[in-house]
C-alpha positions in Angstrom: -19.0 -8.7 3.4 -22.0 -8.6 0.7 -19.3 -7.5 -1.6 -16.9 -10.3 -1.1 -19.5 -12.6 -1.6 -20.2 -10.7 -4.6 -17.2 -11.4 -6.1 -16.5 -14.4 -4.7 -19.7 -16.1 -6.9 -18.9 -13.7 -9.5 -22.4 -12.1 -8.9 -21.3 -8.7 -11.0 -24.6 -6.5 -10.6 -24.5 -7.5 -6.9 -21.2 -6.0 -6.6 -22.3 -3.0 -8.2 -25.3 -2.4 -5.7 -22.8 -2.8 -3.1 -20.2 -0.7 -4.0 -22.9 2.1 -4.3 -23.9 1.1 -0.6 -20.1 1.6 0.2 -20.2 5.1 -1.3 -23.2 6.1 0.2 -21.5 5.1 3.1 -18.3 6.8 3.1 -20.3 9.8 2.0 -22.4 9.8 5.1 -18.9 9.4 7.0 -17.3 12.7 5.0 -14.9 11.1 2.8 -16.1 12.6 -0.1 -13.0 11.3 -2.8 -13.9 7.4 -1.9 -17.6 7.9 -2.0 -16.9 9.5 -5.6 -15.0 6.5 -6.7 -17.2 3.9 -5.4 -20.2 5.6 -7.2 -18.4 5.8 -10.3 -17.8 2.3 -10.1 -21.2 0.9 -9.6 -22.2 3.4 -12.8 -19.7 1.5 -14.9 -21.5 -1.8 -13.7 -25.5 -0.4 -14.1 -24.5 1.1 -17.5 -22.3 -2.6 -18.3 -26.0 -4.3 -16.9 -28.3 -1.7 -19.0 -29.9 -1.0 -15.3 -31.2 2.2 -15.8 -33.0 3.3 -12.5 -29.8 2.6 -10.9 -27.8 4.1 -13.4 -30.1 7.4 -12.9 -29.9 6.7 -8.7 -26.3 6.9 -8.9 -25.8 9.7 -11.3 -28.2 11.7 -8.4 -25.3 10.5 -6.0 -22.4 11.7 -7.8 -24.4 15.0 -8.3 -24.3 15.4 -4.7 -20.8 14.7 -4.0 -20.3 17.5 -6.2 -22.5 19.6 -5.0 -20.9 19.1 -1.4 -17.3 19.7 -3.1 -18.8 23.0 -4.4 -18.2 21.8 -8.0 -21.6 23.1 -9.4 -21.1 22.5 -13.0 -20.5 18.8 -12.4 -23.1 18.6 -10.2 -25.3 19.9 -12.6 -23.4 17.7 -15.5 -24.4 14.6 -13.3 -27.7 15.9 -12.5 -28.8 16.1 -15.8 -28.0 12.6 -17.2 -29.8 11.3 -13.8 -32.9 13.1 -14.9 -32.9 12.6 -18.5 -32.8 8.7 -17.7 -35.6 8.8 -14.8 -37.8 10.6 -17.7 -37.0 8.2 -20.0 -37.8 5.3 -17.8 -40.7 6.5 -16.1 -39.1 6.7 -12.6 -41.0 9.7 -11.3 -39.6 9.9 -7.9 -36.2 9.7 -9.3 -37.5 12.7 -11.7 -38.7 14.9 -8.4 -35.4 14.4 -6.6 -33.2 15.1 -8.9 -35.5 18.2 -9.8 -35.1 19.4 -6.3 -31.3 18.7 -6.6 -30.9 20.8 -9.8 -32.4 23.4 -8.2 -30.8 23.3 -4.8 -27.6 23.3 -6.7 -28.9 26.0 -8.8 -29.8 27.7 -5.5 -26.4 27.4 -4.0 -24.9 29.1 -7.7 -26.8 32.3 -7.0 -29.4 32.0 -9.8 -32.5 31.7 -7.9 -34.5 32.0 -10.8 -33.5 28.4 -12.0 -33.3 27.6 -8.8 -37.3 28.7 -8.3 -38.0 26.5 -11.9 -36.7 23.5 -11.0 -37.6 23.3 -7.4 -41.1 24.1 -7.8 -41.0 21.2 -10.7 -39.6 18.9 -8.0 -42.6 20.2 -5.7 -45.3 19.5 -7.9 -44.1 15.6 -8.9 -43.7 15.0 -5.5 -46.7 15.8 -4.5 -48.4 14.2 -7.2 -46.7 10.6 -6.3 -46.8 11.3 -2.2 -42.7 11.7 -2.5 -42.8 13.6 1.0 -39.3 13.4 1.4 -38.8 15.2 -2.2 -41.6 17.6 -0.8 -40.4 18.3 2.3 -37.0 19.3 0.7 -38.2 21.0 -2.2 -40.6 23.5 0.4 -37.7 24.5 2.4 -35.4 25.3 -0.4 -38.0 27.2 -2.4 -38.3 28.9 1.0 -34.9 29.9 1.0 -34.6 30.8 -2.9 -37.5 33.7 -2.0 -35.6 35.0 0.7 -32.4 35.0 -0.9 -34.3 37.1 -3.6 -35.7 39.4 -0.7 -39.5 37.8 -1.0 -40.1 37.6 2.3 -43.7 37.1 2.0 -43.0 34.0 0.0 -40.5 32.7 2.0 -42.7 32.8 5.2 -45.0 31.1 3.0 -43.2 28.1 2.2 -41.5 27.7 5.5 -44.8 27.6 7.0 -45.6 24.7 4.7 -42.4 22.4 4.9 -43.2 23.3 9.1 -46.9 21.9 8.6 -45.6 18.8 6.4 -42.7 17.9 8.8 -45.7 17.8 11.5 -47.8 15.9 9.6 -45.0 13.5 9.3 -43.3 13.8 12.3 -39.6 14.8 11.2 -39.2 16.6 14.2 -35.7 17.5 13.2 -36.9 19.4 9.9 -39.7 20.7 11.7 -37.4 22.4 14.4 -34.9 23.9 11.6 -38.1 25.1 10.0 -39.0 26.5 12.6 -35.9 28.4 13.0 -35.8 29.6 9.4 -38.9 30.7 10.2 -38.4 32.8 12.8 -35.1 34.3 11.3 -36.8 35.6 8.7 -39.3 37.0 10.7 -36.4 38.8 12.4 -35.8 40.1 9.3 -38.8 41.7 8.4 -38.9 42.8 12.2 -41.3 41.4 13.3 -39.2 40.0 16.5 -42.6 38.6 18.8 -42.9 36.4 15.9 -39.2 35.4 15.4 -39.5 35.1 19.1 -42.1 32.3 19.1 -41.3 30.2 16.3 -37.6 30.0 17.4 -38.4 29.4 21.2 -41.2 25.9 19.7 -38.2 24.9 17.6 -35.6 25.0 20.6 -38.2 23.1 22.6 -38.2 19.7 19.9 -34.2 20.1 19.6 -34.6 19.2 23.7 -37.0 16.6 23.1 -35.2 14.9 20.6 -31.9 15.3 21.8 -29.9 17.7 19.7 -28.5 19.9 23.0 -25.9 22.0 20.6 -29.4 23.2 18.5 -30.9 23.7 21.7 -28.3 26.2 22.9 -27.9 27.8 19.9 -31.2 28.7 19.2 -31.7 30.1 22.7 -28.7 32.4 22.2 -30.7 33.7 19.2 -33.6 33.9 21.2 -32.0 35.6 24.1 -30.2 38.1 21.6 -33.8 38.7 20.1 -35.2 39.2 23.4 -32.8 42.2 24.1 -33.3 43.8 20.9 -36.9 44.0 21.5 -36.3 46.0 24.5 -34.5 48.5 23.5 -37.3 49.0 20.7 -40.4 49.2 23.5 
């Protein structure tokens, strides 16, 4: 409707903002192609408008279409230009998220390293500007990053700290999938009393707030941890 009016009054940058909403929109729904061409049509209208910050916002969400489609490299492409333009501008929290991006990105490539560079970057804006959703996401990829590279000790770490933010904020969704990354890794190390814990407070929360099929799951891993412990006693 907002973009009908839009158009009807021959409002152009309106119409932009709403076509992005529509893209955001269809990419929360899973249809990835029309998301894409929505977003590219609002950058054509913030670049024909010189409105940067938008211009940057909607590079991050073409980067993440990408990202979703596995097509790193354009992700990255997009990425790039998004933070190049928040930099330029000044738009800091625009600067931290599409840090984190980058390096979520460069995460999901298998360089870890990068990944480790950019996230942390991500982290420390964020935290500077009280961007807890930037934080948030940037502790529990950095998380992952360690463990992918078999830092364990780090990863337990930084899990322990996107669990203690996500509490402090009450996202008791993130703070249950913490929670379970958590424990999983201390499965790893073998330390399965531990696993044990963590995973049984994070299928607790998935019952409070709803989420049955993350309740279920997580007690099957908890069950399955449970026998392995006894045949190690």
């Amino acid at each position: 409707q907002a973009l009908r009016i839009s158009r009807r009054i021959g409002y152009r940058r309106a119409e932009g903002y709403s076509i992005g909403n529509i893209g955001l929109t269809y990419e929360g729904m899973g249809y990835s192609d029309k998301a894409l061409k929505n977003h590219q049509l609002a950058l054509e209208i913030s670049r024909e408008f010189g409105d940067r910050k938008c211009e940057a916002n909607t590079l991050i969400n073409i980067g993440d279409i990408y990202k979703e489609k596995g097509d790193f490299d354009r992700a990255l492409e997009s990425f790039r230009q998004g933070l190049s333009i928040s930099r330029e501008i000044g738009f800091k929290q625009g600067e931290a998220g599409t840090l984190v991006n980058i390096g979520d990105t460069y995460k999901e490539k298998g360089d870890f390293d990068r990944a480790l560079e950019s996230l942390r970057q991500g982290l420390s804006i964020s935290k500077e500007i009280g961007f807890t959703k930037g934080e948030a996401v940037a502790l529990t990829n950095i998380a992952i990053a360690y463990g992918k590279k078999g830092n364990f000790d780090k990863s337990l770490e930084y899990f322990r700290q996107a669990v203690e933010l996500a509490r402090k904020i009450e996202n008791h969704k993130d703070e249950a999938v913490n929670l379970c990354m958590l424990g999983m890794t201390y499965a790893v190390l073998g330390d399965l009393d531990s696993a044990i814990k963590n995973l049984q407070q994070a299928e607790t929360i998935y019952g409070e707030i709803g989420l049955e099929a993350a309740r279920k799951i997580t007690q099957k891993e908890i069950d399955y941890f449970k026998k392995e412990r006894l045949l190690y006693k």
